[in-house]
N, C-alpha and C positions, 0 to 999 in steps of 0.2 A: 398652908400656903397663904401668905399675904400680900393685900395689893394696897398697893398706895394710887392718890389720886393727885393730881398739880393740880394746879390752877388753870393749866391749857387745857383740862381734859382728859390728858395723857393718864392712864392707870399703866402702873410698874409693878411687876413680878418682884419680890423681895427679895427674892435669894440673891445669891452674886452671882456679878458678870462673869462671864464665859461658862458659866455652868450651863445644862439643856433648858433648865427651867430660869434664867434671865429675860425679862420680853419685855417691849411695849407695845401697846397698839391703842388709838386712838376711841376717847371714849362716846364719844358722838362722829359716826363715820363724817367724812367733808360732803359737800354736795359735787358732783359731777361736772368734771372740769367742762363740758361743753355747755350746762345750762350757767356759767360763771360768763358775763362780756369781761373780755380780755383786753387790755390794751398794751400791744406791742412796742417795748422797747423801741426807741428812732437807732438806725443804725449810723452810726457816725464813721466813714471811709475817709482816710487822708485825702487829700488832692494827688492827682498824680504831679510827678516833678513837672513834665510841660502840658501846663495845660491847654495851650496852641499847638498846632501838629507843626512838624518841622518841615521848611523850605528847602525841598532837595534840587540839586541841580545834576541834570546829566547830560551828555553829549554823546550822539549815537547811540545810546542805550547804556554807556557806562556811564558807573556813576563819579561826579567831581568835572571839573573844567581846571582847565588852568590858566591862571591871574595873570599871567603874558599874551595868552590867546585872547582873554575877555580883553585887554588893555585894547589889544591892535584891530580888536574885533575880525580877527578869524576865526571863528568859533560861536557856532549859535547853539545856546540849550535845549534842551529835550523840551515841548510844550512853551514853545518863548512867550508867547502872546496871553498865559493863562492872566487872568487879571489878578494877583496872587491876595490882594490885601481887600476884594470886593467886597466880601464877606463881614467884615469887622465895622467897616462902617468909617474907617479913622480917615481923618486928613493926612496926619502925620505921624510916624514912628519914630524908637532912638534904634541906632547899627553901635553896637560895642565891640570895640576888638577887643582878644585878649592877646598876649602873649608872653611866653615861660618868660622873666629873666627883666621886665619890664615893668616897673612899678604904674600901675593907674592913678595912683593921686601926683605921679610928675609928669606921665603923659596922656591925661584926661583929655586935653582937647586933642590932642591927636587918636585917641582910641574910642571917643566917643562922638558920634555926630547925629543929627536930628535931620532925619528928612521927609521930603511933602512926600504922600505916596499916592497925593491923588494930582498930578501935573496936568495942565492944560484939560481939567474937568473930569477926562476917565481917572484908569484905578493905574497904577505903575505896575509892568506886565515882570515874570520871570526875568526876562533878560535886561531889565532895564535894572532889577534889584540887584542881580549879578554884578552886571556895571558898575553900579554905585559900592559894591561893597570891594570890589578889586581899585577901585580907584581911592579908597579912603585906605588901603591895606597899602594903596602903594605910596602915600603921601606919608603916612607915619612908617614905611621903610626906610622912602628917604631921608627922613628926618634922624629916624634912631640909630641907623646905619654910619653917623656922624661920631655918634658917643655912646662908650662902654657900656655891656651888659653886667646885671646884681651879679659879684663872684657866685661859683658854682654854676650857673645857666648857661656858659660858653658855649653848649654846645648848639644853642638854641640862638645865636646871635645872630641879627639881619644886617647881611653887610653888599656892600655891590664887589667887594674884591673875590679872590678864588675859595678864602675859607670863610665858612660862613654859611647862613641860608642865603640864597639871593631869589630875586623876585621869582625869576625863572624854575625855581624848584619847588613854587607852590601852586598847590592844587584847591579850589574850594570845591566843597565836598556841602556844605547844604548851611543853613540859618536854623538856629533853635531859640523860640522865644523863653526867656528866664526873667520874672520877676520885672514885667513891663521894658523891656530891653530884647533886641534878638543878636545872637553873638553867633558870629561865622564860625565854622570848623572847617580847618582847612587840614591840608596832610602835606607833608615836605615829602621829595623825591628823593632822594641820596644817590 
Protein backbone atom coordinates (compact mmCIF):
# COMPACT_ATOMS: atom_id res chain seq x y z
CA UNK A 1 0.00 0.00 0.00
CA UNK A 2 1.18 3.43 -0.94
CA UNK A 3 0.25 6.80 0.06
CA UNK A 4 0.89 9.94 -1.56
CA UNK A 5 1.06 13.31 0.00
CA UNK A 6 0.00 17.11 -1.78
CA UNK A 7 0.95 19.92 -0.87
CA UNK A 8 -2.63 20.59 1.05
CA UNK A 9 -1.86 17.77 3.41
CA UNK A 10 -4.08 15.49 1.85
CA UNK A 11 -2.33 11.74 1.86
CA UNK A 12 -4.06 9.44 -1.03
CA UNK A 13 -4.53 5.61 -0.99
CA UNK A 14 -2.84 4.53 -4.38
CA UNK A 15 -4.82 2.14 -5.62
CA UNK A 16 -7.63 3.08 -7.88
CA UNK A 17 -10.84 4.89 -7.52
CA UNK A 18 -13.86 2.98 -6.82
CA UNK A 19 -11.79 -0.01 -5.38
CA UNK A 20 -12.33 -0.48 -1.22
CA UNK A 21 -8.99 0.66 -0.75
CA UNK A 22 -9.34 4.40 -2.71
CA UNK A 23 -9.34 7.07 0.25
CA UNK A 24 -8.35 10.38 1.38
CA UNK A 25 -8.36 11.95 4.57
CA UNK A 26 -6.67 14.85 5.84
CA UNK A 27 -3.09 14.94 7.05
CA UNK A 28 -3.25 17.30 9.79
CA UNK A 29 -6.95 17.11 11.15
CA UNK A 30 -8.61 21.03 10.80
CA UNK A 31 -9.24 22.87 14.01
CA UNK A 32 -12.80 22.85 15.25
CA UNK A 33 -15.26 24.82 13.48
CA UNK A 34 -16.45 26.58 16.75
CA UNK A 35 -13.00 27.70 18.20
CA UNK A 36 -12.52 29.32 13.98
CA UNK A 37 -14.51 33.41 14.26
CA UNK A 38 -16.69 33.02 11.39
CA UNK A 39 -17.88 35.60 9.35
CA UNK A 40 -21.21 35.36 7.80
CA UNK A 41 -21.92 35.78 4.40
CA UNK A 42 -24.42 39.31 3.93
CA UNK A 43 -27.55 38.10 2.64
CA UNK A 44 -28.68 39.91 -0.32
CA UNK A 45 -32.80 39.61 -0.73
CA UNK A 46 -34.42 41.41 -3.93
CA UNK A 47 -36.55 44.32 -3.03
CA UNK A 48 -40.12 43.43 -3.11
CA UNK A 49 -41.99 44.78 -6.43
CA UNK A 50 -43.93 47.48 -4.05
CA UNK A 51 -42.08 48.57 -1.60
CA UNK A 52 -45.04 51.07 -0.39
CA UNK A 53 -47.96 49.12 0.78
CA UNK A 54 -50.86 49.84 -1.57
CA UNK A 55 -53.84 52.39 -1.17
CA UNK A 56 -57.09 50.45 -1.02
CA UNK A 57 -60.28 51.79 -1.29
CA UNK A 58 -63.56 50.41 0.06
CA UNK A 59 -67.10 51.30 0.38
CA UNK A 60 -69.18 49.55 3.02
CA UNK A 61 -66.74 47.06 3.53
CA UNK A 62 -66.38 46.11 -0.25
CA UNK A 63 -63.72 46.55 -1.91
CA UNK A 64 -63.39 49.36 -5.02
CA UNK A 65 -65.78 52.52 -5.27
CA UNK A 66 -66.98 53.60 -8.43
CA UNK A 67 -65.53 56.75 -10.43
CA UNK A 68 -69.20 57.99 -11.00
CA UNK A 69 -70.18 57.81 -7.30
CA UNK A 70 -66.60 59.47 -6.38
CA UNK A 71 -67.36 62.25 -9.27
CA UNK A 72 -70.91 63.23 -7.81
CA UNK A 73 -69.80 62.43 -4.41
CA UNK A 74 -72.32 59.93 -3.31
CA UNK A 75 -70.16 57.57 -1.96
CA UNK A 76 -67.69 57.99 1.00
CA UNK A 77 -64.69 55.31 1.47
CA UNK A 78 -64.06 52.98 4.05
CA UNK A 79 -61.66 55.00 6.66
CA UNK A 80 -62.03 58.44 4.53
CA UNK A 81 -60.13 60.66 7.00
CA UNK A 82 -57.05 58.31 7.34
CA UNK A 83 -54.24 60.79 6.74
CA UNK A 84 -52.83 58.33 3.93
CA UNK A 85 -49.52 60.00 2.89
CA UNK A 86 -48.38 61.18 6.89
CA UNK A 87 -46.02 58.76 7.05
CA UNK A 88 -43.66 59.64 4.21
CA UNK A 89 -43.14 62.74 5.00
CA UNK A 90 -43.72 64.27 1.10
CA UNK A 91 -45.23 67.36 0.04
CA UNK A 92 -46.02 66.06 -3.19
CA UNK A 93 -46.65 62.94 -5.17
CA UNK A 94 -46.94 61.90 -9.21
CA UNK A 95 -50.86 59.81 -9.90
CA UNK A 96 -50.18 57.80 -13.38
CA UNK A 97 -52.83 56.22 -15.29
CA UNK A 98 -52.42 53.59 -17.18
CA UNK A 99 -54.40 52.24 -19.86
CA UNK A 100 -54.54 48.98 -22.55
CA UNK A 101 -54.63 50.53 -25.98
CA UNK A 102 -53.19 54.05 -24.91
CA UNK A 103 -49.74 55.14 -25.74
CA UNK A 104 -48.03 57.17 -22.57
CA UNK A 105 -45.60 59.05 -24.56
CA UNK A 106 -48.90 60.75 -26.67
CA UNK A 107 -50.97 60.92 -23.61
CA UNK A 108 -48.33 61.92 -20.75
CA UNK A 109 -50.08 64.81 -19.71
CA UNK A 110 -53.21 63.46 -19.52
CA UNK A 111 -51.98 60.10 -17.74
CA UNK A 112 -49.67 61.76 -15.51
CA UNK A 113 -50.18 64.41 -13.03
CA UNK A 114 -48.33 65.72 -9.75
CA UNK A 115 -50.16 66.58 -6.79
CA UNK A 116 -49.76 68.45 -3.29
CA UNK A 117 -50.67 65.80 -0.81
CA UNK A 118 -50.20 67.96 2.01
CA UNK A 119 -53.23 70.87 1.15
CA UNK A 120 -53.86 73.60 3.45
CA UNK A 121 -51.02 72.30 6.00
CA UNK A 122 -52.50 68.56 7.03
CA UNK A 123 -51.78 65.30 5.13
CA UNK A 124 -54.63 64.63 1.93
CA UNK A 125 -56.97 62.09 3.58
CA UNK A 126 -58.39 58.70 1.64
CA UNK A 127 -61.08 60.37 0.11
CA UNK A 128 -59.59 63.20 -1.00
CA UNK A 129 -56.95 60.79 -2.96
CA UNK A 130 -59.82 59.04 -4.38
CA UNK A 131 -61.23 62.19 -5.71
CA UNK A 132 -58.21 63.29 -7.19
CA UNK A 133 -57.50 60.07 -8.98
CA UNK A 134 -61.34 59.77 -10.40
CA UNK A 135 -61.13 63.13 -11.57
CA UNK A 136 -57.74 62.93 -13.60
CA UNK A 137 -59.30 59.35 -14.96
CA UNK A 138 -62.24 61.31 -15.97
CA UNK A 139 -60.40 64.21 -17.81
CA UNK A 140 -58.18 61.82 -19.84
CA UNK A 141 -61.68 59.81 -20.61
CA UNK A 142 -62.89 62.79 -21.98
CA UNK A 143 -60.16 63.54 -23.79
CA UNK A 144 -59.23 59.93 -25.35
CA UNK A 145 -62.93 59.05 -25.84
CA UNK A 146 -62.37 61.77 -28.90
CA UNK A 147 -59.78 59.64 -30.72
CA UNK A 148 -59.14 56.00 -31.77
CA UNK A 149 -57.60 53.36 -29.62
CA UNK A 150 -53.67 51.31 -30.83
CA UNK A 151 -55.56 48.41 -33.29
CA UNK A 152 -56.02 45.19 -31.48
CA UNK A 153 -57.01 47.23 -27.74
CA UNK A 154 -60.82 47.87 -29.05
CA UNK A 155 -61.89 46.17 -26.69
CA UNK A 156 -60.51 48.39 -23.91
CA UNK A 157 -61.71 51.65 -25.53
CA UNK A 158 -63.05 54.65 -23.44
CA UNK A 159 -65.86 56.16 -25.23
CA UNK A 160 -69.16 58.19 -23.81
CA UNK A 161 -71.26 56.34 -26.61
CA UNK A 162 -73.03 52.64 -25.86
CA UNK A 163 -69.74 50.53 -27.02
CA UNK A 164 -67.04 51.12 -25.38
CA UNK A 165 -65.88 51.42 -21.53
CA UNK A 166 -67.68 54.43 -20.27
CA UNK A 167 -67.11 56.27 -17.08
CA UNK A 168 -69.77 54.71 -15.46
CA UNK A 169 -68.52 51.08 -15.69
CA UNK A 170 -65.36 51.86 -13.78
CA UNK A 171 -64.63 50.86 -10.40
CA UNK A 172 -61.26 52.06 -8.51
CA UNK A 173 -60.21 49.37 -6.70
CA UNK A 174 -56.80 50.75 -4.74
CA UNK A 175 -53.25 52.88 -5.76
CA UNK A 176 -50.00 50.76 -6.02
CA UNK A 177 -46.73 52.80 -5.68
CA UNK A 178 -44.16 51.54 -8.65
CA UNK A 179 -41.03 53.21 -9.19
CA UNK A 180 -41.70 56.80 -7.39
CA UNK A 181 -45.28 56.95 -9.29
CA UNK A 182 -48.63 55.43 -7.80
CA UNK A 183 -50.88 53.92 -10.56
CA UNK A 184 -54.59 53.37 -9.99
CA UNK A 185 -56.15 49.91 -10.69
CA UNK A 186 -59.30 50.10 -11.53
CA UNK A 187 -61.79 47.12 -12.78
CA UNK A 188 -64.42 47.58 -15.62
CA UNK A 189 -68.16 46.39 -15.07
CA UNK A 190 -69.46 44.74 -18.22
Amino acid sequence: MSYTSTSRGVVLHATRAGTGQHQAHAADSPIHPAAIAQRHATIFLSPPQESIEAITFYAHGWPGVRVKDILKNTVVVDSPNDPIFEERGWRATIVHLEWPGYDPAIYRDLMHQRIDVRPNGGYMSRQDFATRICFRFLDFHKHVSKHLIAPGWEKWALTSGLEGIRVRDVVLLSAHYYTSVWVPEFYVIQ
